[in-house]
C-alpha positions in Angstrom: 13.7 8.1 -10.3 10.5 7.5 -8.8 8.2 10.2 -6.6 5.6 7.4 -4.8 3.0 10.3 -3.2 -0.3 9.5 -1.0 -2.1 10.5 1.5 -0.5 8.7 5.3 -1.2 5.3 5.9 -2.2 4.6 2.1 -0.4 2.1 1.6 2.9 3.6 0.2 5.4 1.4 1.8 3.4 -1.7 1.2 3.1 -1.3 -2.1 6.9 -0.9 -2.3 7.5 -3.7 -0.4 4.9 -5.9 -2.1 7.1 -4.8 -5.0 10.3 -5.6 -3.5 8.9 -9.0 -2.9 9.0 -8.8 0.4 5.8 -8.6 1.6 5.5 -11.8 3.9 8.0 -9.8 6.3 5.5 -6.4 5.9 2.1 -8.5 7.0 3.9 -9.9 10.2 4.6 -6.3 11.0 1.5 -5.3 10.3 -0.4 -7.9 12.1 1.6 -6.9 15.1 0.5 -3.5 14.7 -3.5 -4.1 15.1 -4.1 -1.5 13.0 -7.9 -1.7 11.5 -9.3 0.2 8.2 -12.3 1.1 7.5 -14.1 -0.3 3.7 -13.9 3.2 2.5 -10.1 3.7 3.5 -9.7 0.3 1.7 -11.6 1.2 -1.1 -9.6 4.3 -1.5 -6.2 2.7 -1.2 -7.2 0.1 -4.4 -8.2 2.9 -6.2 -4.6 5.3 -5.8 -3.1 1.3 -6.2 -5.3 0.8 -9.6 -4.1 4.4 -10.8 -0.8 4.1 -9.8 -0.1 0.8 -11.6 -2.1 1.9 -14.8 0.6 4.5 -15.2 3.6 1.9 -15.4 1.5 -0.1 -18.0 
């Protein structure tokens, strides 16, 4: 079992779904939703990603 933790709108469930392979269906909701981030946001979401997937490696 798995414990997938950040902080809201990180980018948990994306990175699940991207995972699941199912990510095409995840943009088209997402582009529906408008929802804009900042570079810093961005930035901090690759980083928790980066971390993240350096501990399954």
């Amino acid at each position: 079992m798995t414990l997938l933790l950040g902080h809201p709108s990180s980018g948990k469930s994306t990175l699940l779904t991207t995972l699941a392979g199912k990510l095409d269906s995840c943009l088209k909701w997402a582009a529906k939703t408008r929802k804009r981030y900042t570079h810093e946001q961005l930035d901090e979401v690759n980083i928790e990603v980066a971390d993240y997937l350096q501990t399954l490696l």
